[in-house]
C-alpha positions as CSV (number, residue, x, y, z in Angstrom):
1,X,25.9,-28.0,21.9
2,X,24.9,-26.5,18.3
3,X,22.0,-24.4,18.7
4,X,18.8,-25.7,16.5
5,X,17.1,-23.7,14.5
6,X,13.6,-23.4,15.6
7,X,10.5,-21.3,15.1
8,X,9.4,-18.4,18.2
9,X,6.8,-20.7,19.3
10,X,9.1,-23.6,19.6
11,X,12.1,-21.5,21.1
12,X,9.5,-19.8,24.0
13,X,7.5,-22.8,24.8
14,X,9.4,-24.7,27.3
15,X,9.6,-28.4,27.8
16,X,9.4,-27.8,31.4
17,X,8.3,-29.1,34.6
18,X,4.5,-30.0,35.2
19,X,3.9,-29.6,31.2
20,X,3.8,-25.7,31.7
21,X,3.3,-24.3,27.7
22,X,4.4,-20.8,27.8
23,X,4.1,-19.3,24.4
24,X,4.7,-16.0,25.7
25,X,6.2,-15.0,22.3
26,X,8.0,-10.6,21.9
27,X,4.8,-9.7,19.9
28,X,2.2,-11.1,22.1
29,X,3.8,-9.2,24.8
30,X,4.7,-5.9,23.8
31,X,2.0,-4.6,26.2
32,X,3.2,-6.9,29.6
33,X,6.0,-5.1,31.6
34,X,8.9,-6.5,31.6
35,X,9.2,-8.7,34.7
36,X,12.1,-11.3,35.8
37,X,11.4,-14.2,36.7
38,X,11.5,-15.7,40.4
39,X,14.7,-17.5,41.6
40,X,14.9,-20.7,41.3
41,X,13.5,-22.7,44.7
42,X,15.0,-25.0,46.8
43,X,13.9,-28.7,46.0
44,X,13.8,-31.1,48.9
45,X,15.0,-34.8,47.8
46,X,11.2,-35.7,48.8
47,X,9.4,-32.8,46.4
48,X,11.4,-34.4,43.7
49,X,9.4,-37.0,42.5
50,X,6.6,-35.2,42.2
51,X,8.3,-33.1,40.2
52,X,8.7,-35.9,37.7
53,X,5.4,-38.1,37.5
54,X,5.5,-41.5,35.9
55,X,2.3,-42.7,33.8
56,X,0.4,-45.3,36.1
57,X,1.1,-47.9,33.2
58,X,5.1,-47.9,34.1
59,X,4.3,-48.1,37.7
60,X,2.8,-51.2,37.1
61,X,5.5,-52.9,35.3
62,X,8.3,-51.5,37.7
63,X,5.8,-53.0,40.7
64,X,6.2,-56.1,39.0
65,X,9.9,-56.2,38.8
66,X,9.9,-55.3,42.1
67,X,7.9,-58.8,43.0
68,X,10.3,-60.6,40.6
69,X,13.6,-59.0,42.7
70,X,12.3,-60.2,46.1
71,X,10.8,-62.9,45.4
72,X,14.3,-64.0,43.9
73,X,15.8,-62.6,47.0
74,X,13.8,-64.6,49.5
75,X,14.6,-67.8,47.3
76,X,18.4,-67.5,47.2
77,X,20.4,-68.8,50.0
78,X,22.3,-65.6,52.3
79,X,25.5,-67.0,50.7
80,X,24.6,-68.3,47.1
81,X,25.8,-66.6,44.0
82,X,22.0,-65.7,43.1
83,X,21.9,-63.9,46.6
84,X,25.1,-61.7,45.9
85,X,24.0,-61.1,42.5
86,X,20.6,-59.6,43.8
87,X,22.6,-57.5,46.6
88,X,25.3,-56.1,43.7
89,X,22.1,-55.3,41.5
90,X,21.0,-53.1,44.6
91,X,24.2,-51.6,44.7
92,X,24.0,-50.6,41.0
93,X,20.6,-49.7,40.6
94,X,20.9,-46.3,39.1
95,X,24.6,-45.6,39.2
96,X,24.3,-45.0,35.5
97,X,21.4,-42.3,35.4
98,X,22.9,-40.9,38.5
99,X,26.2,-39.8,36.8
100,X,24.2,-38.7,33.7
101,X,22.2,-36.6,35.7
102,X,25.1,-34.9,37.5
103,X,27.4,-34.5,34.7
104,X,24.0,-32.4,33.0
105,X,23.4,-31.4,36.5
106,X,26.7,-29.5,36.8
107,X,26.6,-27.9,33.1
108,X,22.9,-26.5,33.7
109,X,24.1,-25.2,37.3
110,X,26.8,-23.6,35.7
111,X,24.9,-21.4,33.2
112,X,23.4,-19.1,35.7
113,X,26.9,-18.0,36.9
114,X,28.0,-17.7,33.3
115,X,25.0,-16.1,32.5
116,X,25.7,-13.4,35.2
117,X,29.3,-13.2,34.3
118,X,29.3,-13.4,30.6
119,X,25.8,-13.9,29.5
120,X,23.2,-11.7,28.5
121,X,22.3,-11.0,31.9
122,X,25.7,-9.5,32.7
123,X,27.0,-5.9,32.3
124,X,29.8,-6.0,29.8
125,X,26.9,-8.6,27.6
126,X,26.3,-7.0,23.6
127,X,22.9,-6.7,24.7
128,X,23.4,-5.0,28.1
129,X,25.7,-2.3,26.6
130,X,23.3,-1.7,23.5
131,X,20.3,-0.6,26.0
132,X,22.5,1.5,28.1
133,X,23.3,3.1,25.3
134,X,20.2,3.5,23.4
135,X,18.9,5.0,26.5
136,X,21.5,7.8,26.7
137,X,21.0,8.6,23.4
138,X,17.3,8.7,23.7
139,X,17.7,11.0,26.6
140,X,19.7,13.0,24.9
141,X,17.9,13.6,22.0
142,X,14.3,14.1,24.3
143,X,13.4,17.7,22.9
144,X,11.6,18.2,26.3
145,X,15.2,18.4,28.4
146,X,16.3,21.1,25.9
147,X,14.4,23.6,27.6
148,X,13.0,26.1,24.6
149,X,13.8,25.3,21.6
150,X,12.1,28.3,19.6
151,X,14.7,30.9,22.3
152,X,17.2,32.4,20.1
153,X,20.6,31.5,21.0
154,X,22.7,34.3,22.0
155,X,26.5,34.3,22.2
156,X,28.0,36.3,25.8
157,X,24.5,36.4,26.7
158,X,23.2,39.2,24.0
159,X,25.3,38.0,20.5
160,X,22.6,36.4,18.2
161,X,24.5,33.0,17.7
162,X,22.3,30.3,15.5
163,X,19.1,28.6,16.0
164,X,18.8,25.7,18.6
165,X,15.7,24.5,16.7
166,X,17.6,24.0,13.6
167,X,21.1,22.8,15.8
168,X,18.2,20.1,17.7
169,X,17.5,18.7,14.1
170,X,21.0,18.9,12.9
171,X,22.2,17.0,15.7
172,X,19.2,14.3,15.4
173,X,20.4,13.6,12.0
174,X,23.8,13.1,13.5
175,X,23.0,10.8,15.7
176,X,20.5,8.7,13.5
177,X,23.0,6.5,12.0
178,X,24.5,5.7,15.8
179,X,21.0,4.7,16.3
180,X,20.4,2.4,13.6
181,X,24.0,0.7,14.9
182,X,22.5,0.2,18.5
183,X,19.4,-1.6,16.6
184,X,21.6,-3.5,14.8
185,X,23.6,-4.7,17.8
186,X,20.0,-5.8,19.7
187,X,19.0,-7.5,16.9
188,X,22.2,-9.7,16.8
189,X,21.7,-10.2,20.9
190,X,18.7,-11.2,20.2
191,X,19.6,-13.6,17.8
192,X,22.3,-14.8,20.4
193,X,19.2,-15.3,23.3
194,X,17.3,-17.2,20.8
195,X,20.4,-19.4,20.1
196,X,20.8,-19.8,23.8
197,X,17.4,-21.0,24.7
198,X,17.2,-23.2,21.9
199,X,20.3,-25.1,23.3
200,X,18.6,-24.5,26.8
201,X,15.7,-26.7,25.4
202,X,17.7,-29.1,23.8
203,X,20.0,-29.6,27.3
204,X,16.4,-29.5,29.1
205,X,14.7,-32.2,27.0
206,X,17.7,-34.7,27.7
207,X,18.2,-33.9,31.5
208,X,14.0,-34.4,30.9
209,X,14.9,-38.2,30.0
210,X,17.1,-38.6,32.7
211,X,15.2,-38.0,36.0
212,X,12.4,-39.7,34.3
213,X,14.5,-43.2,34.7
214,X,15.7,-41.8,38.1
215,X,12.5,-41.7,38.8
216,X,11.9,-44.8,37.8
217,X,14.6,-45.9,39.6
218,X,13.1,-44.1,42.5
219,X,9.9,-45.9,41.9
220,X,11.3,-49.6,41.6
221,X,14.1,-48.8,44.4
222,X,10.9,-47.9,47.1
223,X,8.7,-51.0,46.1
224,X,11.4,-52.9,47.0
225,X,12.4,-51.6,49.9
226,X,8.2,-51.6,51.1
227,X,8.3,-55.3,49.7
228,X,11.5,-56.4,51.8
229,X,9.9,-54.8,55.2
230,X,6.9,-56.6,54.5
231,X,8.5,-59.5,54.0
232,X,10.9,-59.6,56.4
233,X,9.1,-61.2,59.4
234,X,8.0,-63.9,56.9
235,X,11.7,-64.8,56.5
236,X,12.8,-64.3,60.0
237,X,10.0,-66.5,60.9
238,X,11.7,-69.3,58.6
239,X,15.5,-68.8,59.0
240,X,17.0,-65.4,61.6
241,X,20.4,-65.8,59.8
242,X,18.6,-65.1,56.5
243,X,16.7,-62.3,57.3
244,X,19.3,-60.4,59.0
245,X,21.7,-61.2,55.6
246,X,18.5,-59.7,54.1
247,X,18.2,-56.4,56.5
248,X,22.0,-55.8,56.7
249,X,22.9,-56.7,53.3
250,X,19.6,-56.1,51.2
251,X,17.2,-53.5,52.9
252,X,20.1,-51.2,54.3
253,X,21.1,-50.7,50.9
254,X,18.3,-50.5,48.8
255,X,17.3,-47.9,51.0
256,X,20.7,-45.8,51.1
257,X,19.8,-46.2,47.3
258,X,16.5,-44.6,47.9
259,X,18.0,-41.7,49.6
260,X,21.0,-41.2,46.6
261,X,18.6,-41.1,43.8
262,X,16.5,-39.0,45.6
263,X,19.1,-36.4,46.2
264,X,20.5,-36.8,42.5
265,X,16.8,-36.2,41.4
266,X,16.7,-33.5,43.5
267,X,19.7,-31.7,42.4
268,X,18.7,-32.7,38.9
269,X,15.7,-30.6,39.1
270,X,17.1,-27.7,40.5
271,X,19.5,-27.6,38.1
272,X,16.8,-28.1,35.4
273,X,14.7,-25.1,37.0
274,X,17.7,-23.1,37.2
275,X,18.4,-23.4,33.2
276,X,14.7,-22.4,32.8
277,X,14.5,-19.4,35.0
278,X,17.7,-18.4,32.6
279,X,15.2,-19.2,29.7
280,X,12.5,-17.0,30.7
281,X,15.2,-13.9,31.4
282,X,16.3,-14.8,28.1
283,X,12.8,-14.3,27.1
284,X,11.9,-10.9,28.9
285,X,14.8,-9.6,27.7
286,X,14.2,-10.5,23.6
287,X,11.3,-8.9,24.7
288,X,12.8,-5.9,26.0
289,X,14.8,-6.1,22.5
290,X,11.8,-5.4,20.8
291,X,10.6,-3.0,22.8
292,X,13.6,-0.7,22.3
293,X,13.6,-0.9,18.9
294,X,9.6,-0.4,18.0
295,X,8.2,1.7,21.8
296,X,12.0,3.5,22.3
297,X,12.0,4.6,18.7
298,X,8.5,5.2,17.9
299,X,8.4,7.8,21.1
300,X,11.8,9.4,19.8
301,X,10.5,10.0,16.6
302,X,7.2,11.2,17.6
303,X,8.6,13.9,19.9
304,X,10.8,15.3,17.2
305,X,7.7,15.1,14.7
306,X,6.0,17.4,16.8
307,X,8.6,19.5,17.6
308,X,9.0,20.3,14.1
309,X,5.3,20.6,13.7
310,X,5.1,23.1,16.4
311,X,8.2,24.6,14.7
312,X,5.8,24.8,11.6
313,X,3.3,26.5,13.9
314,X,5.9,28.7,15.5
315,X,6.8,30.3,11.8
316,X,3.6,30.1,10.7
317,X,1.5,31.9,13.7
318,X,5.0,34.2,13.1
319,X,3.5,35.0,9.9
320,X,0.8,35.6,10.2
321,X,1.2,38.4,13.2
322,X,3.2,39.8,10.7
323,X,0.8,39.7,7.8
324,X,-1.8,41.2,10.7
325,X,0.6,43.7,11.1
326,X,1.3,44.8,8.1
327,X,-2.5,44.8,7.0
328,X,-2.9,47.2,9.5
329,X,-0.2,49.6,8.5
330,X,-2.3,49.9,5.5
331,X,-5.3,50.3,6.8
332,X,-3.8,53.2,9.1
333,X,-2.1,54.7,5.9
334,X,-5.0,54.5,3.3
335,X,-7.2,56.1,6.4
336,X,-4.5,58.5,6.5
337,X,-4.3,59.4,2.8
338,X,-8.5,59.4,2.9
339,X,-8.0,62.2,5.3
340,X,-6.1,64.3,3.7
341,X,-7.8,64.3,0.7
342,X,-10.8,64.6,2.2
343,X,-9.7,67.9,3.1
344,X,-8.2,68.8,0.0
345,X,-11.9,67.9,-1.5
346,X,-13.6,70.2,0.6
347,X,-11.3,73.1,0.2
348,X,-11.6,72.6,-3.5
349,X,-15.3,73.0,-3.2
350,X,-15.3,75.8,-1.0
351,X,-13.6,77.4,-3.6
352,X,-14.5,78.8,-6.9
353,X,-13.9,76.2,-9.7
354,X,-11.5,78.6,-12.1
355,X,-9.5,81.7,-11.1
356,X,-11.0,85.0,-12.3
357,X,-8.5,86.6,-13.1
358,X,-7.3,83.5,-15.7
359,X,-10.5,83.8,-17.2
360,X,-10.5,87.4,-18.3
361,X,-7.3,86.8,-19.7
362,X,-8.8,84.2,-21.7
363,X,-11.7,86.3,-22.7
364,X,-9.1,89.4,-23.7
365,X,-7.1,86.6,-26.0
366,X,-10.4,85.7,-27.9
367,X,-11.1,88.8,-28.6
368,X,-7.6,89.9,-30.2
369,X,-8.4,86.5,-31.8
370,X,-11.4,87.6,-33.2
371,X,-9.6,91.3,-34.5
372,X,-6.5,89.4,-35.6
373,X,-8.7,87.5,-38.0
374,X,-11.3,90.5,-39.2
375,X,-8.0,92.8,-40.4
376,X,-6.8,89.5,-42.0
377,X,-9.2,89.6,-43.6
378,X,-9.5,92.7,-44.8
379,X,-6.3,92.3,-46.0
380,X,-6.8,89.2,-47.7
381,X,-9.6,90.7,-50.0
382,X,-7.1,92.9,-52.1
383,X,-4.3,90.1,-51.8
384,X,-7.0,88.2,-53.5
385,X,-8.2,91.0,-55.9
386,X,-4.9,91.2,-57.5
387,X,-4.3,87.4,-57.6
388,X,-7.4,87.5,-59.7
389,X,-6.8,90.2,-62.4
390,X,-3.2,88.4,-62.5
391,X,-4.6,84.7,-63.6
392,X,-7.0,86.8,-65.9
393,X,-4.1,87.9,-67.6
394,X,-2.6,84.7,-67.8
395,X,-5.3,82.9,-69.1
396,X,-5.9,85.1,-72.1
397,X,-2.1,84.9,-73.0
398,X,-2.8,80.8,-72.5
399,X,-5.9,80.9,-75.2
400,X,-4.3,82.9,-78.0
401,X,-1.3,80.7,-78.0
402,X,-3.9,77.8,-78.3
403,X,-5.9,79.2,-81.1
404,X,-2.8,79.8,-82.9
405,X,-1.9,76.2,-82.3
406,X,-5.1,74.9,-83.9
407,X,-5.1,77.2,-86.8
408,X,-1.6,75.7,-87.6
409,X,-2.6,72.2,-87.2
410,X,-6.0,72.5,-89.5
411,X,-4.1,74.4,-92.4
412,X,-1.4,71.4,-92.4
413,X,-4.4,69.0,-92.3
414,X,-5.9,70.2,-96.2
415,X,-2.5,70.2,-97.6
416,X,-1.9,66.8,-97.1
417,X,-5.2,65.7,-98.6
């Protein structure tokens, strides 16, 4: 039967027995446990009907058929046509509904094998295969069975061979996109339980139809039979050959009718109960779908946020020990270096400021300074003296060439005019 496309409420709530309304939907119960359902019980042919009420209304009008059919019966003649018409109806009543309700009967009992053998429920199912494995890879990738991640790895026991840190992340990168494939799988299982359960509903809702005219059938088939004993004594008391036609060829069975709807209704139920156990384990495990891919995966990913951020804390507390470390080492080697020249300081004070011996030195090469420059200058008084008497001579030679040079120029001046 083509699955029908319905809405979460609509594919949860069931149709059931007694009106339950379970709207138990894979959000609303993400904080339940994940609990199967009980098995299916045994229904007695007597619990059936009350499995299957009828309104009070069609109890009246199937009490009043019931008058009608005996009151026909105790009119007819044992051998009249109208007599062995009421007696074949008895033998019909409900042969119809019967093999409806055992043709449905057999599919719904059928689905709990398949569902154990083929179904979701089963092993070798999509959705079965997709947990199994998401849980091995979620155990795998727990960083807290990896023992300590910040040890070096050593190759032959003392080689420095990698980081398993950094192979932890590597290999959770790796193993991301197998991940995301398992999701993908539950989703589609999922899909498929919501498929199945809405052609559970649909095969629920007619079987639902069904035992309700069983039931009626049920219903009419016992107010006859109560009618017929109570009647019976009234007919013997009129004509023995009629009521014994009517005991052995009425009331015997109408009452074996009794008993064979009963049973039908009976199996029909626990067929019907069966198909909704395999509803709700549909259910828990959509749930468990959900689960796996928000719960599973949230945790994974929160364990490997926080071992990278105490990886974070690892190389950073790393740094600064070192940084301590190293401030230190300076500290130590300024107080060092103070030291020393400390000691250098106070030598240099304890000691004279210049060396003697430097400074008469100095002293002896200011004064040959200061001689140097007196017999310079001695010297540079005559050097002088004749650089003098020298330009004197010069100058004079100078002046007579200009006075000549004038006396020229005037005399040329007066012959001209």
């Amino acid at each position: 039967m083509p699955a029908k496309q319905t809405t979460n409420q609509e594919r949860v709530a069931g149709t059931g027995l007694m009106n339950t309304n379970e709207t138990n939907t894979a959000d609303d119960d993400m904080n339940t446990a994940l609990t199967p359902p009980p098995p299916a019980p045994e229904v007695q042919p007597e619990e059936a009907e009350s499995k299957v009420p009828l309104p009070a209304e069609r109890q009246t009008e199937l009490a009043a058929q019931a008058d009608a059919f005996v009151q026909g019966v105790i009119e007819a003649e044992p051998e009249s046509e109208p007599f062995r018409e009421h007696v074949q109806q008895a033998h019909q009543l409900g042969n119809q509904q019967m093999q409806e309700a055992a043709q449905v009967s057999n599919r719904l009992l059928e689905k709990p094998v398949k569902a154990m053998d083929q179904g979701a429920l089963s092993g070798d199912s999509d959705v079965s295969r997709s947990l199994l494995d998401l849980r091995r890879t979620v155990e795998e990738l727990d960083p807290s069975r990896r023992g300590d991640l910040f040890q070096p790895r050593k190759l032959l026991g003392f080689i420095p061979w990698g980081n398993r840190l950094h192979d932890y992340f590597r290999e959770y990168q790796s193993a991301q996109s197998h991940i995301d494939a398992i999701i993908k799988s539950l989703y589609e299982g999922q899909d498929e339980l919501r498929r199945d359960n809405a052609a559970i509903d649909e095969e629920k809702r007619f079987l639902w139809d069904v035992m309700q005219r069983i039931e009626e059938y049920v219903y009419l088939a016992r107010s006859i039979d109560e009618r017929l004993e109570q009647r019976i004594e009234e007919i013997a008391q009129q004509n023995e050959h009629k009521a014994r036609a009517v005991r052995e060829e009425m009331l015997f069975y109408v009452r074996q009718k009794v008993q064979d709807l009963q049973q039908q209704l009976a199996v029909a139920v626990q067929g019907y109960l069966a198909l909704d156990m395999i509803r709700k384990n549909n259910l828990e495990l959509i749930k468990g779908v959900d689960r796996a891919t928000s719960v599973t995966i949230s945790a994974l990913r929160t364990a490997t946020v926080v071992a990278q951020a105490l990886t974070n804390q690892r190389l950073v507390l790393e740094q600064i020990q070192a940084l301590n470390e190293t401030t230190g080492s300076v500290i130590e080697g300024t107080s060092e270096i103070m030291q020393r020249q400390s000691a250098q300081i106070h030598e240099q004070a304890a000691g004279s400021t210049i060396d003697m011996e430097q400074l008469t030195n100095a002293f002896n090469n200011i004064y040959a300074t200061m001689d140097d420059m007196a017999d310079f200058k001695s010297r540079a008084l005559d050097n002088m003296k004749e650089t003098v008497d020298s330009l004197d001579g010069q100058i004079g030679k100078a002046r007579a060439r200009l006075q000549r040079t004038d006396e020229a120029r005037a005399d040329a001046s007066v012959t001209t005019e």
